[in-house]
N, C-alpha and C positions, 0 to 999 in steps of 0.2 A: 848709132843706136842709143850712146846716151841722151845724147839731146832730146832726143822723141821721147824717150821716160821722163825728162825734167819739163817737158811739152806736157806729156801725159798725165803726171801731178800738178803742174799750173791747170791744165784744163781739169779734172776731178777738183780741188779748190777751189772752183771759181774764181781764179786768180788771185787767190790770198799765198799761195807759196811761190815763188820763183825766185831766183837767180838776180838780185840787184846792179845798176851797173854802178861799180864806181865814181867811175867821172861822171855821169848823171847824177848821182845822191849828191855832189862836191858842188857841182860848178853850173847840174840844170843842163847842159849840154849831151845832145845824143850823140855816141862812138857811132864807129861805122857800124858795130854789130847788135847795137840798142836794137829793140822789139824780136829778135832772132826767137827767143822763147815767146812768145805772142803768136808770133807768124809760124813756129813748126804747131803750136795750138789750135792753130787755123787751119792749118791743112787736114789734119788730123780731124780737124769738123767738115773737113772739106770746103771749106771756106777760101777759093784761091785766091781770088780780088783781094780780102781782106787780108791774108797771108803777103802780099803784093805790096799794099801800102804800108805795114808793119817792116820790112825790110826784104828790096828786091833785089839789093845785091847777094844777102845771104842764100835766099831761095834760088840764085841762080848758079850761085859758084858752089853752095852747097852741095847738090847732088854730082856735080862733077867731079868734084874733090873724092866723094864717095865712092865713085864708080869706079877711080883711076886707082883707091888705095883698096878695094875692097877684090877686084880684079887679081891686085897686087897678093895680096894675100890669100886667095882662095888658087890661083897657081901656084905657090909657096907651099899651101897645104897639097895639093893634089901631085906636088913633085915629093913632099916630103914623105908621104905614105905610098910612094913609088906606084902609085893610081896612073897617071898619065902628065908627059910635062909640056906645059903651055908657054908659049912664047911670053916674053917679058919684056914690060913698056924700058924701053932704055932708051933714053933724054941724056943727054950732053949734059954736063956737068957745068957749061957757058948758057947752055939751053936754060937750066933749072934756078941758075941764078938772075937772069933777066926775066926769068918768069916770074920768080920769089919777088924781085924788084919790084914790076909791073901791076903785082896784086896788092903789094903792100901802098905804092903811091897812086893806085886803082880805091882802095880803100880811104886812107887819108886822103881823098880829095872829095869822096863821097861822103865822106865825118862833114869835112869843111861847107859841102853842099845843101847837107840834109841841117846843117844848124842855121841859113840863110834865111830859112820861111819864118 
């Protein structure tokens, strides 16, 4: 949700406010998660293509991410107000760190990729 607000004043500005990246102002070089505020702007125009080329790793592992923690805590809430209790995502703890792994040198190789062109 915050992102879509730092989305939602980037697009209301006209793209004079957002979120600078570091190692981009430094070194000229795009992170893996360079254009992420571009691209949630884009969707938000509806704009998917251009959302796509702005960054399609983020648009993809985004809303996943979202769903897995947001799931997360809306069963959290609905057991804590003794409403009703929902099963709960439980991932191995060998699980969650080859995943952690996986995304992170999923990511730095997509940094490495997207600086090529």
């Amino acid at each position: 949700m915050g992102g879509l607000g730092v989305a939602a004043v980037y697009q209301l500005s006209g793209g004079r406010i957002g979120i600078p990246c570091v190692l981009h102002a430094t070194t000229g070089l795009n992170c893996p998660l360079c254009g992420s505020t571009r691209m949630a702007a884009s969707l938000l125009r509806g704009d998917f293509v251009a959302a796509w080329n702005f960054n399609c790793v983020v648009l993809v592992l985004g809303p996943l991410i979202g769903l897995g923690v947001g799931y997360q805590l809306v069963a959290w809430a609905l057991e804590w107000i003794r409403l009703v209790k929902l099963p709960r995502l439980r991932i191995s703890p060998r699980a969650v760190n080859w995943s952690a792994k996986l995304v992170v040198a999923g990511l730095l190789l997509y940094g490495v990729l997207r600086n090529l062109n």
